[in-house]
N, C-alpha and C positions, 0 to 999 in steps of 0.2 A: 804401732803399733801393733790386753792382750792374755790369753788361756794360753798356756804352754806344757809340755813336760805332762804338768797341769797347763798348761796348753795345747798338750799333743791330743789330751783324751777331749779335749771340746769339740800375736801381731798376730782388694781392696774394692766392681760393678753392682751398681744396686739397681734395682725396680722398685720403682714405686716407694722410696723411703719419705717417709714425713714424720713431722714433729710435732702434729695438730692432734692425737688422736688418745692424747691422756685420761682423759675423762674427769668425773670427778671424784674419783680415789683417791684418799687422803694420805695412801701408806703405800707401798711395796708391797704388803703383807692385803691387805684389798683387791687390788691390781689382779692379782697372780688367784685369787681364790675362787677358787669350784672351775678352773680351766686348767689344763695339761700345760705344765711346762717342762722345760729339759733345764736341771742344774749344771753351772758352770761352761756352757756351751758358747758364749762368742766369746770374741776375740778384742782384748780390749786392756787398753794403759793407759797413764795421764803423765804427761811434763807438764812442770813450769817453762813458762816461754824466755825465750831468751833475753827480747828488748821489751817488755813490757810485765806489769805484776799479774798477769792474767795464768789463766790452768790450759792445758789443751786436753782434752780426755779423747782419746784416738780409738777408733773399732773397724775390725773388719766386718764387712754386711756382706755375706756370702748371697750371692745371686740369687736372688728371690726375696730377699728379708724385707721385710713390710713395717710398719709402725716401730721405729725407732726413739725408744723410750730414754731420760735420764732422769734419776734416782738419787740422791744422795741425805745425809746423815745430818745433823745438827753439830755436830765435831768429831771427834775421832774416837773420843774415850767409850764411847756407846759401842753394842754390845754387835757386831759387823757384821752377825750370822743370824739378826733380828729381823725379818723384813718390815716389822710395824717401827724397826727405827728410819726408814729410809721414804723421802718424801719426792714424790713430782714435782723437775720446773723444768721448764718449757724453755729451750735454749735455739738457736739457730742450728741446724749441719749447714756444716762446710766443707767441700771438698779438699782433699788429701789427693795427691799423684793421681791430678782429675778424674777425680770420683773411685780411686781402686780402692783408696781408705777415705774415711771421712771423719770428722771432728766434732766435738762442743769444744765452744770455748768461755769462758767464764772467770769473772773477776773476783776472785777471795782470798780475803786473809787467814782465812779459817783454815784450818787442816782438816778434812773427815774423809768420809770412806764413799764411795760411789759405786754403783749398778747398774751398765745398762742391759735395756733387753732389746729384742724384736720379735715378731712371729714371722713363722716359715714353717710349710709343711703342718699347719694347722695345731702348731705349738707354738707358745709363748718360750722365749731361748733367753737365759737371762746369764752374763759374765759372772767371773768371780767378782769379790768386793775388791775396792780397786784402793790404794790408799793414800790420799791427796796430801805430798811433802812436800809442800813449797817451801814452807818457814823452817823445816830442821835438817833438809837435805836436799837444796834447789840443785834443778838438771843442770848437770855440767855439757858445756858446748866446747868442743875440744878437736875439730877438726887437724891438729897437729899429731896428735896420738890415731892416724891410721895412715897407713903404709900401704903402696899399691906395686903392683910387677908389673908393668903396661906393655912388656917387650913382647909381649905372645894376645892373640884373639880370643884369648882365655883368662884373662885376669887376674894374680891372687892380691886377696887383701887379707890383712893383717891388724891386730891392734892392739892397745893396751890400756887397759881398766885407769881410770881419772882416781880421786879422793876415794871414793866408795869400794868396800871391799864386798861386797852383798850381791853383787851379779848373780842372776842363774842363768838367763838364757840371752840371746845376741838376734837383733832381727833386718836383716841385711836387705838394703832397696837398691837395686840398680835399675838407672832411667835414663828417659834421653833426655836429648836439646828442650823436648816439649814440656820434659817434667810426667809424662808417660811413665808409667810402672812396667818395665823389662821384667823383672825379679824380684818375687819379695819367699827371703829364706827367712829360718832359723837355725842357730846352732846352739850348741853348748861349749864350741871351743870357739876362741877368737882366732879366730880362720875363715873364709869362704873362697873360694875358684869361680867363677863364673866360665862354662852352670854345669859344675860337677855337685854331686846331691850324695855324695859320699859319707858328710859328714854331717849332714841336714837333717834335722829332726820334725822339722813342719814347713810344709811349702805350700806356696798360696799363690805363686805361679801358675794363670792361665795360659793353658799350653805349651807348648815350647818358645822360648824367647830367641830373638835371633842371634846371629853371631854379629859382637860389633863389628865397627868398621875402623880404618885407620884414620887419623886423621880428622876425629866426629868426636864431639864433646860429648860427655857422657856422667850422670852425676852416680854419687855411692853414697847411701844414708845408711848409717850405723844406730838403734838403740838399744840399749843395754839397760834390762830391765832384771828389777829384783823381784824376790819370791809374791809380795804384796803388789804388784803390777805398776809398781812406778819405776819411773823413766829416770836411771843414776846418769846415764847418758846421752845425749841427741847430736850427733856429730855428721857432718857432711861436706864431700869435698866434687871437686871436678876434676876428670880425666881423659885425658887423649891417649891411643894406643900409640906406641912410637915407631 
């Protein structure tokens, strides 16, 4: 996964990230008062999982980010731009494309709205509200719907929108064999080249990634995320250059 567009102005290596350092703050709105923080600044979305009724709420923890917080609401119909509606619990991280993103994961039936934050640079960075749609719009897995050009050391991929017509923006992971984060783009068209940034609106790409190789499994994770940060899509396939 995510701040896009509204994520540009905010979809992986941390230091020092932990889950122990909530306090005892009863609100969001506690948490964040009489200290500096930056609105809307990480990077962050939620699916439904594929084989299980659980949530995954995804963030990028930009290098440095510390005390990684999760937030969330009592359901959905509450007021999302409240922070006394939004409550601390203490969930596991888990690594994402070993450790470039990383996860909550959580079991609800409920729908609501979630926030996470971290500190970095001696500011408390907190996401937009994220908005948990398992029950009226579960993520579609749809590995059949992306298209790859493998004939060149440059890759295009291509794809096409499932059930949901609500996309804004497209966040594209190219990895290896290891599960290793080569690439993590955004777009707004469903297109990406690997690694032309022609059309790329946010990249989150540590340094230059390499050129594949022939012959070398290689994975491609597509989500496709709408304007409220959930995940209408989670699609992922394997490729060899031919």
């Amino acid at each position: 996964m995510i701040r896009y567009g509204y994520l540009i102005l905010a979809v992986l290596l941390v230091i020092g990230c932990s889950t122990d350092q909530v306090g005892t703050e009863s609100t969001l709105e506690a948490f964040v008062e009489g200290i500096e923080i930056e609105l809307d600044n990480v990077i962050a979305c939620a699916a439904s999982n594929e084989n299980d009724n659980s949530v995954s709420v995804f963030l990028y923890p930009r290098e440095g980010a510390t005390n990684i917080q999760y937030f969330e609401t009592e359901n959905s119909a509450v007021n999302k731009n409240d922070f006394a509606n939004y409550t601390p619990v203490t969930l596991p991280l888990q690594d994402v494309f070993n450790g470039f993103l990383k996860k909550f994961e959580l079991a609800s039936a409920v729908e609501k709205w979630v926030i996470i934050t971290f500190d970095e640079n001696g500011k408390t960075h907190l996401s937009n509200p994220i908005r948990l749609k398992q029950r009226i719009k579960p993520t579609e897995y749809l590995p059949q719907n992306i298209t790859v050009d493998t004939t060149t050391t440059m890759p295009y991929f291509s794809w096409e929108d499932g059930a949901y017509d609500d996309t804004k923006i497209y966040f594209q992971v190219v990895s290896d064999a290891q599960n290793n984060l080569l690439s993590g783009t955004y777009t707004f068209e469903r297109l990406f080249r690997y690694y032309e940034l022609d059309n790329v609106v946010l990249n989150v790409t540590k340094g230059t990634p390499p050129e594949l190789r022939n012959e070398t499994t290689y994975g491609f994770s597509l989500l496709a995320v709408s304007e409220d940060n959930w995940v209408n899509q989670f699609s992922e396939i394997k490729f060899q250059l031919q």
